[in-house]
PDB file with SEQRES, HELIX, SHEET and CRYST1 records, atoms N, CA, C and O in Angstrom:
SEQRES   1 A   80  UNK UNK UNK UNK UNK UNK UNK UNK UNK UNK UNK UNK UNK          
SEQRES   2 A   80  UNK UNK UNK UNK UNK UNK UNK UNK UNK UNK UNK UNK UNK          
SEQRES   3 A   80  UNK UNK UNK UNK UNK UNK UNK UNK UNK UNK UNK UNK UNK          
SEQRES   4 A   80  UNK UNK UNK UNK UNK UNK UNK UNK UNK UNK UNK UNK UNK          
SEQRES   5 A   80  UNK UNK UNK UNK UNK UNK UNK UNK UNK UNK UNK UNK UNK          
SEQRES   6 A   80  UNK UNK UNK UNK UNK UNK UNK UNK UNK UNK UNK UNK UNK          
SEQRES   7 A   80  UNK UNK                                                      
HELIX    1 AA1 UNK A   10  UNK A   26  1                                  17    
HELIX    2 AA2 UNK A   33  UNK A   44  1                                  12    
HELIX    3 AA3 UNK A   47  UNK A   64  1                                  18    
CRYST1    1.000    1.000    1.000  90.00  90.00  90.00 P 1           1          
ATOM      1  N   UNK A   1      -6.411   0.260  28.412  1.00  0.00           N  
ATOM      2  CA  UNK A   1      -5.291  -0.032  27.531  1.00  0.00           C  
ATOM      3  C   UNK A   1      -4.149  -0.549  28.395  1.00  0.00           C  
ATOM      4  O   UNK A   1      -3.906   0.062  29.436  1.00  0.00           O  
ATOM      5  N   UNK A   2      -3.389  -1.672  28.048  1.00  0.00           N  
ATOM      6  CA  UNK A   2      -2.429  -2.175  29.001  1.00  0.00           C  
ATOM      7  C   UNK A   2      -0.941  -1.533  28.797  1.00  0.00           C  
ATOM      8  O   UNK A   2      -0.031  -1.603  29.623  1.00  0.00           O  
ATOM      9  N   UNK A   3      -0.894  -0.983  27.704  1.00  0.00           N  
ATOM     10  CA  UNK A   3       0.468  -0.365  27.155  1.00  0.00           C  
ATOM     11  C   UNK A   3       0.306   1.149  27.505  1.00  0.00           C  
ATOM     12  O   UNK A   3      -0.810   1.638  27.328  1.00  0.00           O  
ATOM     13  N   UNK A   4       1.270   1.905  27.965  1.00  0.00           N  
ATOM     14  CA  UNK A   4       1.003   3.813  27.680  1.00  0.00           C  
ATOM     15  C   UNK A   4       0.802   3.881  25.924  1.00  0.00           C  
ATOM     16  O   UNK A   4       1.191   3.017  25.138  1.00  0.00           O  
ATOM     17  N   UNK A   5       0.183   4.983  25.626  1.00  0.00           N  
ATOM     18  CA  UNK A   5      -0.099   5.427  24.414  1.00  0.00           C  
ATOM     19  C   UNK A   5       1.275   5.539  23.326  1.00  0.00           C  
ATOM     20  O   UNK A   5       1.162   5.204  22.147  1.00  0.00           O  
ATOM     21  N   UNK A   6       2.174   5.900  23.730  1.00  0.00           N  
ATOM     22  CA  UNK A   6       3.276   6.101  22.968  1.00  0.00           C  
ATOM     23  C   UNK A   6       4.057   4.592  22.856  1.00  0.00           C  
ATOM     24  O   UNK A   6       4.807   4.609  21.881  1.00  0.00           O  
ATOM     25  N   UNK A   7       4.085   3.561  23.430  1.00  0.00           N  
ATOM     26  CA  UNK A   7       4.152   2.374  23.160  1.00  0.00           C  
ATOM     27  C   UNK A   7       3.566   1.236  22.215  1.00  0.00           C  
ATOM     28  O   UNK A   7       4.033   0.226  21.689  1.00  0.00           O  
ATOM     29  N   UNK A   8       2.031   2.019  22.252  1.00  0.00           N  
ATOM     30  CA  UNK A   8       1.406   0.971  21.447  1.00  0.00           C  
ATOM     31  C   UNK A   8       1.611   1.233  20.216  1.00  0.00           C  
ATOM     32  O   UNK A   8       1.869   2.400  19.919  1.00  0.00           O  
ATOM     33  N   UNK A   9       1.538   0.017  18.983  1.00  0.00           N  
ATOM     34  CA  UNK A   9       1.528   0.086  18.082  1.00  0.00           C  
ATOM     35  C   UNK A   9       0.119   0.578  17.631  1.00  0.00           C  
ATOM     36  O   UNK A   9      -0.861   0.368  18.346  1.00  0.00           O  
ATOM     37  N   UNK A  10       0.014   1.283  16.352  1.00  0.00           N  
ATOM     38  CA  UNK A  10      -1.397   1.304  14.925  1.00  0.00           C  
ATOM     39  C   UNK A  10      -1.907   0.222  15.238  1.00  0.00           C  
ATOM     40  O   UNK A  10      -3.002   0.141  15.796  1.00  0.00           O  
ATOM     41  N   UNK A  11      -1.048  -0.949  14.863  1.00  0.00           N  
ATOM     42  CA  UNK A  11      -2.340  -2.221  14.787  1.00  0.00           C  
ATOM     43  C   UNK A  11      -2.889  -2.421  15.893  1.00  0.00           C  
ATOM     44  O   UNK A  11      -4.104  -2.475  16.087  1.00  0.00           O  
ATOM     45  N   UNK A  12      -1.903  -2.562  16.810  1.00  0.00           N  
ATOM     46  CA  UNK A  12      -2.226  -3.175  18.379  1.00  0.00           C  
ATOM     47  C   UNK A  12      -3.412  -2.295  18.710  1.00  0.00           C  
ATOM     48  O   UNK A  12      -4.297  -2.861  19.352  1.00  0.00           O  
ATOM     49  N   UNK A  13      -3.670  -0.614  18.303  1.00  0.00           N  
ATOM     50  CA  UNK A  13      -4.646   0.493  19.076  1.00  0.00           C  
ATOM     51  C   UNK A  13      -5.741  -0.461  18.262  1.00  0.00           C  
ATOM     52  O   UNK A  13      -6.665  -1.141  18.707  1.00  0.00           O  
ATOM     53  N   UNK A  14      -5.204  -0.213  16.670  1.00  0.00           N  
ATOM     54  CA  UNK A  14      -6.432  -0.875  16.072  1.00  0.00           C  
ATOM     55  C   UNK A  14      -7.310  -1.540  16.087  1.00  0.00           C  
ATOM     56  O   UNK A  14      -8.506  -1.284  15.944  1.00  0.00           O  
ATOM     57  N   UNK A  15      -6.668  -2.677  16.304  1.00  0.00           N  
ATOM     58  CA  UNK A  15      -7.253  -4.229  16.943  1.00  0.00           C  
ATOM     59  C   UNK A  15      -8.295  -4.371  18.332  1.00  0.00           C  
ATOM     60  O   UNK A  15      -9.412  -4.883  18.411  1.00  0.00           O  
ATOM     61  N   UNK A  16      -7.425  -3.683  19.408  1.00  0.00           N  
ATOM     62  CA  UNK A  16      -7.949  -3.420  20.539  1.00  0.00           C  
ATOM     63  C   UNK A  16      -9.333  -2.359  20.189  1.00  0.00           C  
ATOM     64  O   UNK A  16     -10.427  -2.735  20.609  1.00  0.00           O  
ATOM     65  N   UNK A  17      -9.251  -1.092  19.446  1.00  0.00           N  
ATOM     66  CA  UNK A  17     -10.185  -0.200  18.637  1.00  0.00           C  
ATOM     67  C   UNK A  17     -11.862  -1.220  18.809  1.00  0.00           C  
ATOM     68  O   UNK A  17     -12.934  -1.002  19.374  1.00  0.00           O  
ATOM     69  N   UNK A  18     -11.187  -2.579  17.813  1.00  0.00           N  
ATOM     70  CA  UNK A  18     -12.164  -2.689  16.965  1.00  0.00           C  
ATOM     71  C   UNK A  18     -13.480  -4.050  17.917  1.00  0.00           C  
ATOM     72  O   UNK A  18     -14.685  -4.274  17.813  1.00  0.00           O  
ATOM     73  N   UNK A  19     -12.413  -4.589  18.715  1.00  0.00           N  
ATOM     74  CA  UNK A  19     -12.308  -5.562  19.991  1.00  0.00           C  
ATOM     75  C   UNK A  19     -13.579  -4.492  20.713  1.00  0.00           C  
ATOM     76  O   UNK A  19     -14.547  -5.178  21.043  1.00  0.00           O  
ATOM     77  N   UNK A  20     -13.745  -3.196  20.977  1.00  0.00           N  
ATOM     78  CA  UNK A  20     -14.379  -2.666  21.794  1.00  0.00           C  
ATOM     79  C   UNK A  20     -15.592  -2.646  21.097  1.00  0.00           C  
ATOM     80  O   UNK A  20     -16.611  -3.213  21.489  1.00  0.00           O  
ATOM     81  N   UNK A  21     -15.475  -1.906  19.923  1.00  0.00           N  
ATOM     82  CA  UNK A  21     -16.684  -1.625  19.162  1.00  0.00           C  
ATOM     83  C   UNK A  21     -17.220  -2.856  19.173  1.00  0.00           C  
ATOM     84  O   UNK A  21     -18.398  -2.805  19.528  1.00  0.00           O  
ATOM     85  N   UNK A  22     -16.753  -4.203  18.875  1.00  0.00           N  
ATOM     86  CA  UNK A  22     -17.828  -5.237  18.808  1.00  0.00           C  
ATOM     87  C   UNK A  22     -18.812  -5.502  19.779  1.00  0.00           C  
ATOM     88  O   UNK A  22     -20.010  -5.649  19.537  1.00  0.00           O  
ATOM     89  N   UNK A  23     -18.139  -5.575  21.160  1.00  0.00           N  
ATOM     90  CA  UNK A  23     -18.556  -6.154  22.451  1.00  0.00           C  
ATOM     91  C   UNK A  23     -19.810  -4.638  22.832  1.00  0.00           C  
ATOM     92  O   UNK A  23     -20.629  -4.733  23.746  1.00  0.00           O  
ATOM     93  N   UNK A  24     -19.709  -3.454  22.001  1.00  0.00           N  
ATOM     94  CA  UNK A  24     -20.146  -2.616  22.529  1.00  0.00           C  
ATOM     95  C   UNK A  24     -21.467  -2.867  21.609  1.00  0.00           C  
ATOM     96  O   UNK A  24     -22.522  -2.705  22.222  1.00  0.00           O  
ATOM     97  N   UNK A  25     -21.584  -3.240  20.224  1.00  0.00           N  
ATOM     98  CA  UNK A  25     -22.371  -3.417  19.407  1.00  0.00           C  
ATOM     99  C   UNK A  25     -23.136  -4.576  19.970  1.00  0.00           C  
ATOM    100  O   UNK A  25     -24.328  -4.456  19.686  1.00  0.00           O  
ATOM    101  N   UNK A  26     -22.783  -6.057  20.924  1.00  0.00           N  
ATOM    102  CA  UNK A  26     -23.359  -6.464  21.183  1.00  0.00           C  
ATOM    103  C   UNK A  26     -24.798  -6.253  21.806  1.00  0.00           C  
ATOM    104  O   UNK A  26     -25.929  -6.696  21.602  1.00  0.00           O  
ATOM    105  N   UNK A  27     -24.221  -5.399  22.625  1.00  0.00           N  
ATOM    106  CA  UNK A  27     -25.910  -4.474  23.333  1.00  0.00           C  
ATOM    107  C   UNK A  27     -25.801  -4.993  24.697  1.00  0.00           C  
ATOM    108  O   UNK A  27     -26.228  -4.265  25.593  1.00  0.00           O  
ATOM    109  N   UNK A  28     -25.200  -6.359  25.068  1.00  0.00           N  
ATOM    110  CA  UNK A  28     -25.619  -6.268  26.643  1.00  0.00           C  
ATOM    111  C   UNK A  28     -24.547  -6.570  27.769  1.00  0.00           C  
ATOM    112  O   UNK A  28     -24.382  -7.522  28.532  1.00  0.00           O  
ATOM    113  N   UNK A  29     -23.929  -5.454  27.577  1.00  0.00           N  
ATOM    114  CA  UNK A  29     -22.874  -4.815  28.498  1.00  0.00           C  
ATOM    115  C   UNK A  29     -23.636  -3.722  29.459  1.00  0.00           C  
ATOM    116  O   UNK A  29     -24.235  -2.704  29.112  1.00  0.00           O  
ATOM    117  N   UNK A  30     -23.460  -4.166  30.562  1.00  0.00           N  
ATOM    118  CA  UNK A  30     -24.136  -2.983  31.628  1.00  0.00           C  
ATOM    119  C   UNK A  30     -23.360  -1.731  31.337  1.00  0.00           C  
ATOM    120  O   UNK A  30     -22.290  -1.775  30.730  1.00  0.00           O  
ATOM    121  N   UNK A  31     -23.971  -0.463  31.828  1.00  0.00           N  
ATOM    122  CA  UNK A  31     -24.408   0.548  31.635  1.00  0.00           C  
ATOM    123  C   UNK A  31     -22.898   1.352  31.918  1.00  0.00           C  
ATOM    124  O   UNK A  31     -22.499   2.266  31.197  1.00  0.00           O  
ATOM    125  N   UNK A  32     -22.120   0.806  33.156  1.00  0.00           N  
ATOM    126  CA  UNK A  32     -21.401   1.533  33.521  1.00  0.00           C  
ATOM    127  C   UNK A  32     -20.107   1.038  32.905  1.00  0.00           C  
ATOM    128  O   UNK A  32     -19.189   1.787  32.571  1.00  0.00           O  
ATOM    129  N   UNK A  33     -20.103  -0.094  32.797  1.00  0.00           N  
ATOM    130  CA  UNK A  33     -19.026  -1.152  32.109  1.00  0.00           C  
ATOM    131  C   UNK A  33     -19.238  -0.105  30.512  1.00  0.00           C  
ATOM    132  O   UNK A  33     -18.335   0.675  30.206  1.00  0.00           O  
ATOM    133  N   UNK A  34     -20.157  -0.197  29.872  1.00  0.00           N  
ATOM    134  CA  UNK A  34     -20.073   0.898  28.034  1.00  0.00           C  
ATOM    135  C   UNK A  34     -19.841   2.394  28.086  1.00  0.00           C  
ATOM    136  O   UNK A  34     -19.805   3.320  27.275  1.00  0.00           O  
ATOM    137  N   UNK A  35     -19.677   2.204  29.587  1.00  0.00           N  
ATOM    138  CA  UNK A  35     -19.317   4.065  29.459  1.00  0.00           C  
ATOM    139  C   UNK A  35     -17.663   3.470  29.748  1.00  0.00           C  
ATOM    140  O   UNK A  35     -16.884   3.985  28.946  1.00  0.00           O  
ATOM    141  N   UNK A  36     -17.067   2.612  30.611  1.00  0.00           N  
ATOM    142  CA  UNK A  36     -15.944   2.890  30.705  1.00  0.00           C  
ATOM    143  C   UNK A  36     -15.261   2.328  29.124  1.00  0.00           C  
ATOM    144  O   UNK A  36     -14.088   2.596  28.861  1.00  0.00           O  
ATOM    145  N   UNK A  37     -16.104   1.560  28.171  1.00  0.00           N  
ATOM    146  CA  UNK A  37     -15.657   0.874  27.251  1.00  0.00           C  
ATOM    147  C   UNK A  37     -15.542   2.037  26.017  1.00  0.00           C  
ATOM    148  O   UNK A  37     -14.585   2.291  25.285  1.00  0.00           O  
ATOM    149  N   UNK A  38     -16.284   2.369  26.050  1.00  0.00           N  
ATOM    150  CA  UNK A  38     -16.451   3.817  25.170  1.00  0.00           C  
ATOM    151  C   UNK A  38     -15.341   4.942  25.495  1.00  0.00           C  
ATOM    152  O   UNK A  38     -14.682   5.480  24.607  1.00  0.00           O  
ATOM    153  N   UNK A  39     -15.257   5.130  26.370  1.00  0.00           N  
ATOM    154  CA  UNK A  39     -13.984   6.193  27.111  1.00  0.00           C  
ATOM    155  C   UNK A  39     -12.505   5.547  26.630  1.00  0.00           C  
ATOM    156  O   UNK A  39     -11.615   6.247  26.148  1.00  0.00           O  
ATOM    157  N   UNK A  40     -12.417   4.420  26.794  1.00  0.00           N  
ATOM    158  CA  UNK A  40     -11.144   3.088  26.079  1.00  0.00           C  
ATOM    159  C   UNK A  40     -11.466   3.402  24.098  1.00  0.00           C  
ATOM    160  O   UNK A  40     -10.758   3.938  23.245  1.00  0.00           O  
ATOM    161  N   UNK A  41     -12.318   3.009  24.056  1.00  0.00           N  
ATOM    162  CA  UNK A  41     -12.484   3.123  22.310  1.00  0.00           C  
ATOM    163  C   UNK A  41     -11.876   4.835  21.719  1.00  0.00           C  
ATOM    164  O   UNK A  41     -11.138   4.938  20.739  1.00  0.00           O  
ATOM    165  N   UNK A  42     -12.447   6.253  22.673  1.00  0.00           N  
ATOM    166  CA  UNK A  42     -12.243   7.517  22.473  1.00  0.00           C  
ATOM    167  C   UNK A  42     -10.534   7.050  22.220  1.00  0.00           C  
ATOM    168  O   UNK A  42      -9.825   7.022  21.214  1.00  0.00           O  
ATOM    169  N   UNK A  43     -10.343   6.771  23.413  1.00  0.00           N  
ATOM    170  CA  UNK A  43      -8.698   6.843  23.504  1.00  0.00           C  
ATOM    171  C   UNK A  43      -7.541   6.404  22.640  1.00  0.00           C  
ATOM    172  O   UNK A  43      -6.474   6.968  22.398  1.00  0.00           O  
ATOM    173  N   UNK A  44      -8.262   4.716  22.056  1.00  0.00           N  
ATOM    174  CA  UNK A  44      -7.586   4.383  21.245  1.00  0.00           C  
ATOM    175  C   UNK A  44      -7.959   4.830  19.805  1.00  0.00           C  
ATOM    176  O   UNK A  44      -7.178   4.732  18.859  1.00  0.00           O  
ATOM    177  N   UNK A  45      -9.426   5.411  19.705  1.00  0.00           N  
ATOM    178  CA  UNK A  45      -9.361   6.012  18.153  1.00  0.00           C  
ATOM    179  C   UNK A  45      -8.723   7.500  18.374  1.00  0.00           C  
ATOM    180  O   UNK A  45      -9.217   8.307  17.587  1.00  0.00           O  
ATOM    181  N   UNK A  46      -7.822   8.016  19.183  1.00  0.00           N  
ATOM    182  CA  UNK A  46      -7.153   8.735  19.570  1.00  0.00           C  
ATOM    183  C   UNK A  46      -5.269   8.528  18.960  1.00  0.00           C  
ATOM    184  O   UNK A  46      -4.384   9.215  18.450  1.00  0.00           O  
ATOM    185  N   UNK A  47      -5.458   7.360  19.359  1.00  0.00           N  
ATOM    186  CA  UNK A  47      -4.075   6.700  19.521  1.00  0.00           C  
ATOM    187  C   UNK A  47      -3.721   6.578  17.751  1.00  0.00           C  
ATOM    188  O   UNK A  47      -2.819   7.210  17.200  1.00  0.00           O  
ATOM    189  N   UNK A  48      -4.437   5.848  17.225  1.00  0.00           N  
ATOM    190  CA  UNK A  48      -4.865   5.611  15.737  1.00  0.00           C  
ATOM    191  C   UNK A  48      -4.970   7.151  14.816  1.00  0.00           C  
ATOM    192  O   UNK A  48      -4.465   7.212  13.695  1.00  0.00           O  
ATOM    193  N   UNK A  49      -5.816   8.581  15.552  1.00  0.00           N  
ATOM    194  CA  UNK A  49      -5.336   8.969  14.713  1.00  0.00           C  
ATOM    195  C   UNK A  49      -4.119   9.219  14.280  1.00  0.00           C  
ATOM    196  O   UNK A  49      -3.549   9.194  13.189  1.00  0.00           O  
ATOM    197  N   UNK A  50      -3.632   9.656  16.209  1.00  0.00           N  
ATOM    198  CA  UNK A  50      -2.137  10.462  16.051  1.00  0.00           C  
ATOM    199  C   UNK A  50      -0.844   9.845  15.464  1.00  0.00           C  
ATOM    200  O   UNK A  50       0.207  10.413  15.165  1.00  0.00           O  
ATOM    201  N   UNK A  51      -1.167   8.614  15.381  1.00  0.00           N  
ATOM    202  CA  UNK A  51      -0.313   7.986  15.076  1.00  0.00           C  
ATOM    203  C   UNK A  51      -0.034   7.479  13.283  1.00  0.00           C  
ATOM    204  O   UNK A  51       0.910   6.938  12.708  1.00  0.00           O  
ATOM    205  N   UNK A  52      -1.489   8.020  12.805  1.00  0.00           N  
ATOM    206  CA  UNK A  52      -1.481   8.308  10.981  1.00  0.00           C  
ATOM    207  C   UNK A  52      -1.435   9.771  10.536  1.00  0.00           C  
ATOM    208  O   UNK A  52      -1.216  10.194   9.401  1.00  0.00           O  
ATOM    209  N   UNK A  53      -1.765  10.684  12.023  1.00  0.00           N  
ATOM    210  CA  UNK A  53      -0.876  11.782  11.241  1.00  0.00           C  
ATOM    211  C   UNK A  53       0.107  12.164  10.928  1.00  0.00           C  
ATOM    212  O   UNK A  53       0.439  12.824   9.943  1.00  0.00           O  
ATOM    213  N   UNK A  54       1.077  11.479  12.381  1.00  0.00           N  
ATOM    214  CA  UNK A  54       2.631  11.508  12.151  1.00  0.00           C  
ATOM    215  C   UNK A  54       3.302  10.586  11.046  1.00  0.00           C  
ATOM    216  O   UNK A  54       4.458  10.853  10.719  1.00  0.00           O  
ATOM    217  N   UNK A  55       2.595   9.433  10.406  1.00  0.00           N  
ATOM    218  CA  UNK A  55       3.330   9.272   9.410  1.00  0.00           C  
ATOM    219  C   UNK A  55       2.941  10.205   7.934  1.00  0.00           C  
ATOM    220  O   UNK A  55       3.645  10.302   6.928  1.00  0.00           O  
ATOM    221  N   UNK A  56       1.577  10.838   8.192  1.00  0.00           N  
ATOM    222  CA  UNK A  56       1.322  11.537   7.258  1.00  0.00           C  
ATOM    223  C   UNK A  56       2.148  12.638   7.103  1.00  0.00           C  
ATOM    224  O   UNK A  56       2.319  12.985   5.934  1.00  0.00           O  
ATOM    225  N   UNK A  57       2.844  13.437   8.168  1.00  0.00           N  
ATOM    226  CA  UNK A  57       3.930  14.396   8.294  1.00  0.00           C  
ATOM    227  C   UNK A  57       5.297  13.812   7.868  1.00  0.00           C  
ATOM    228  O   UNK A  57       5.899  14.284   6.904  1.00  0.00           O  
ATOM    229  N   UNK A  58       5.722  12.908   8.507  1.00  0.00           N  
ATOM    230  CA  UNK A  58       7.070  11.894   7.863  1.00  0.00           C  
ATOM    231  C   UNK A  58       6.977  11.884   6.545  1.00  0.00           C  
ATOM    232  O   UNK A  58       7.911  12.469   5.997  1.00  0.00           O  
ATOM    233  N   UNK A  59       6.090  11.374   5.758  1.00  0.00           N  
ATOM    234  CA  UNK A  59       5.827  11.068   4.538  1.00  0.00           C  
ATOM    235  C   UNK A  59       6.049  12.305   3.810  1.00  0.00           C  
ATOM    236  O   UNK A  59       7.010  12.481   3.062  1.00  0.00           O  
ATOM    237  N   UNK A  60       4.653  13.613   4.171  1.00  0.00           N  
ATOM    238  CA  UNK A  60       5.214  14.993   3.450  1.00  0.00           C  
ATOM    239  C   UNK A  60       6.960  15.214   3.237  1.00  0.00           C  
ATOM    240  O   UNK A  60       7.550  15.493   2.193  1.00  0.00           O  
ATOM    241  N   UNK A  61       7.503  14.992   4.546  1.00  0.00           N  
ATOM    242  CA  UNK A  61       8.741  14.865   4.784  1.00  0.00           C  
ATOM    243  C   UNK A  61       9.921  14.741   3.656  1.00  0.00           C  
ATOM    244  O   UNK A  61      10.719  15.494   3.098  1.00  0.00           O  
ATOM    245  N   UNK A  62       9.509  13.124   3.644  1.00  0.00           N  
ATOM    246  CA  UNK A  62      10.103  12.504   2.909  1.00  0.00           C  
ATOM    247  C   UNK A  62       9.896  12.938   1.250  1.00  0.00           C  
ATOM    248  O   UNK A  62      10.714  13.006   0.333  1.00  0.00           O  
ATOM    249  N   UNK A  63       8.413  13.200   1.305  1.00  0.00           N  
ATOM    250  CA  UNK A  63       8.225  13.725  -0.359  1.00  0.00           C  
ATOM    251  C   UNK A  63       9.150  15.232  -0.790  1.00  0.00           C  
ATOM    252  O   UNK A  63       9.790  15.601  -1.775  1.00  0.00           O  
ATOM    253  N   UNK A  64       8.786  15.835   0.596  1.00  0.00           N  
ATOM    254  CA  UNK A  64       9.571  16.721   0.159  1.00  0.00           C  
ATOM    255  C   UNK A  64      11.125  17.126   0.126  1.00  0.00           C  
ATOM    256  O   UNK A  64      11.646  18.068  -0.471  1.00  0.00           O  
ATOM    257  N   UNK A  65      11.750  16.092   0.985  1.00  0.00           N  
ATOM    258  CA  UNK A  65      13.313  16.428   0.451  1.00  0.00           C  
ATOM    259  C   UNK A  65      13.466  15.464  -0.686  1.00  0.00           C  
ATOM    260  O   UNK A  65      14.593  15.033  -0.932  1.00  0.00           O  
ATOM    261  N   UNK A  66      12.603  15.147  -1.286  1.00  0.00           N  
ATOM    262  CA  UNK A  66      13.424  14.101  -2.608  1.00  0.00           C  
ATOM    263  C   UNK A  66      13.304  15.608  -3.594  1.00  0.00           C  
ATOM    264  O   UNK A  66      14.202  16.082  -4.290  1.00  0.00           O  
ATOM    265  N   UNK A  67      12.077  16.089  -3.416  1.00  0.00           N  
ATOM    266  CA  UNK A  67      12.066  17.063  -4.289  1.00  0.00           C  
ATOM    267  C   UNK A  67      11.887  16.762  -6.082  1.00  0.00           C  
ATOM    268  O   UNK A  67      12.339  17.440  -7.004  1.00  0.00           O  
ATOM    269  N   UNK A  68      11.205  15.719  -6.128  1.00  0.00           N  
ATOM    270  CA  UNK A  68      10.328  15.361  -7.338  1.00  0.00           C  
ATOM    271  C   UNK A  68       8.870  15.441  -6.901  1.00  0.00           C  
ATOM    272  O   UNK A  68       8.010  16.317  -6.991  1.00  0.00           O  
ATOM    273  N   UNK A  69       8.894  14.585  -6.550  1.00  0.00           N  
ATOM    274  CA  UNK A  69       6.996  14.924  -6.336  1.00  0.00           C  
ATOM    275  C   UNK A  69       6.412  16.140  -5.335  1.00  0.00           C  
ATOM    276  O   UNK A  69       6.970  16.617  -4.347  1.00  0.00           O  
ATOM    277  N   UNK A  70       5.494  16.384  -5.740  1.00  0.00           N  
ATOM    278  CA  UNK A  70       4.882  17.536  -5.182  1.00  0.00           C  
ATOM    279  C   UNK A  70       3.808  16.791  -3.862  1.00  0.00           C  
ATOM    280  O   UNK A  70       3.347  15.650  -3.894  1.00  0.00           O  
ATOM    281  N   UNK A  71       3.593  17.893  -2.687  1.00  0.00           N  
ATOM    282  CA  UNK A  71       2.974  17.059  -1.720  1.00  0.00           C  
ATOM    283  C   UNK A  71       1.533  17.545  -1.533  1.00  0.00           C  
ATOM    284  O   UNK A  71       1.323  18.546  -0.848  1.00  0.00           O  
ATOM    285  N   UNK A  72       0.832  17.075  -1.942  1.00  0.00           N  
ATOM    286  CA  UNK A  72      -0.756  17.671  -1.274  1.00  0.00           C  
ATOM    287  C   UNK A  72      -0.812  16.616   0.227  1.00  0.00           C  
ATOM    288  O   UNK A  72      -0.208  15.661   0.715  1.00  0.00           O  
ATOM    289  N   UNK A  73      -2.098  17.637   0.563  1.00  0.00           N  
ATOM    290  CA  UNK A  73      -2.818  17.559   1.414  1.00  0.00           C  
ATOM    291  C   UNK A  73      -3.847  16.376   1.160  1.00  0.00           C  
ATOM    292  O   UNK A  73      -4.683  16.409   0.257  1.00  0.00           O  
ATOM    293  N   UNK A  74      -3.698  15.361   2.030  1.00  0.00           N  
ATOM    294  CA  UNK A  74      -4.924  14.217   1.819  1.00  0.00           C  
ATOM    295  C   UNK A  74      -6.332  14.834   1.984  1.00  0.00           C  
ATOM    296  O   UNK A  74      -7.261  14.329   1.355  1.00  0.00           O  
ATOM    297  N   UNK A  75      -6.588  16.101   2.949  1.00  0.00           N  
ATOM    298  CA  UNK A  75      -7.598  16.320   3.319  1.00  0.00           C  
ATOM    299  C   UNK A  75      -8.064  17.540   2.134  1.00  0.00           C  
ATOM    300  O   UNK A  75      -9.199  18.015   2.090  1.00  0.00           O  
ATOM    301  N   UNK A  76      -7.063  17.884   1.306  1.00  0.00           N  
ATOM    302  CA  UNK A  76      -7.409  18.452   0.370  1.00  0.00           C  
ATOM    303  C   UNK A  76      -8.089  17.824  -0.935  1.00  0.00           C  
ATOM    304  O   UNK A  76      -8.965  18.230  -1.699  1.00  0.00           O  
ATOM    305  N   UNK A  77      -7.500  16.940  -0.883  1.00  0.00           N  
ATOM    306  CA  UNK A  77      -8.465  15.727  -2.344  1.00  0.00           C  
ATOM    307  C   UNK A  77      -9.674  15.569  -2.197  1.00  0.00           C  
ATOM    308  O   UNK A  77     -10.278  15.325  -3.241  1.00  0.00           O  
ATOM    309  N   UNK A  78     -10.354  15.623  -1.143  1.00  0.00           N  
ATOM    310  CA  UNK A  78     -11.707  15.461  -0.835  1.00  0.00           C  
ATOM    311  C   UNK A  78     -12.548  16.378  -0.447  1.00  0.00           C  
ATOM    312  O   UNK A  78     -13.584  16.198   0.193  1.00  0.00           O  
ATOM    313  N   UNK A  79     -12.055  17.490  -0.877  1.00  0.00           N  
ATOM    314  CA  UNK A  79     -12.859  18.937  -0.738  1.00  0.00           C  
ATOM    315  C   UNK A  79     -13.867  18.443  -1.516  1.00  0.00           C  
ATOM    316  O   UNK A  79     -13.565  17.452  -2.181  1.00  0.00           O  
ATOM    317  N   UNK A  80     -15.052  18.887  -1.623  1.00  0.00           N  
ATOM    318  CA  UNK A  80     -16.158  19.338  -2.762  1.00  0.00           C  
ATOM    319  C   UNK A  80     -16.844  20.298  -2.422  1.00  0.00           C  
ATOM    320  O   UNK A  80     -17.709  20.737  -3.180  1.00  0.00           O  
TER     321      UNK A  80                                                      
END                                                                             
């Protein structure tokens, strides 16, 4: 990653994210090169989550000082 983690943008992790997975899906990347590419992908689907949980916290945030809407849990809608 060329940026520290707290610099990069969502999209930018994203993009870069998705940039890895392709070249990794290709299949013929030597052995040691897809381990360091894979270790880069961990990091930035790292970067991507932390960075949709904190707006998922902002957001509760925000729902909750308006104090009309009520806030669930995203990870609660998809219980079964």
């Amino acid at each position: 990653m060329s940026k520290p983690e707290t610099e990069i943008t969502f999209e930018l992790a994203l993009e870069q994210l998705e940039e890895v997975v392709d070249k990794l899906e290709q299949g013929d990347v030597p052995l040691e090169e897809a381990i360091a590419m894979f270790q880069e992908g961990m990091k930035l689907s790292k970067v991507c989550h932390d960075k949709l949980s904190a707006v998922e916290k902002q957001m509760e945030q925000i729902l909750h000082a308006d104090g009309q809407v009520e806030v669930t849990s995203f990870q609660e809608d998809h219980k079964e």
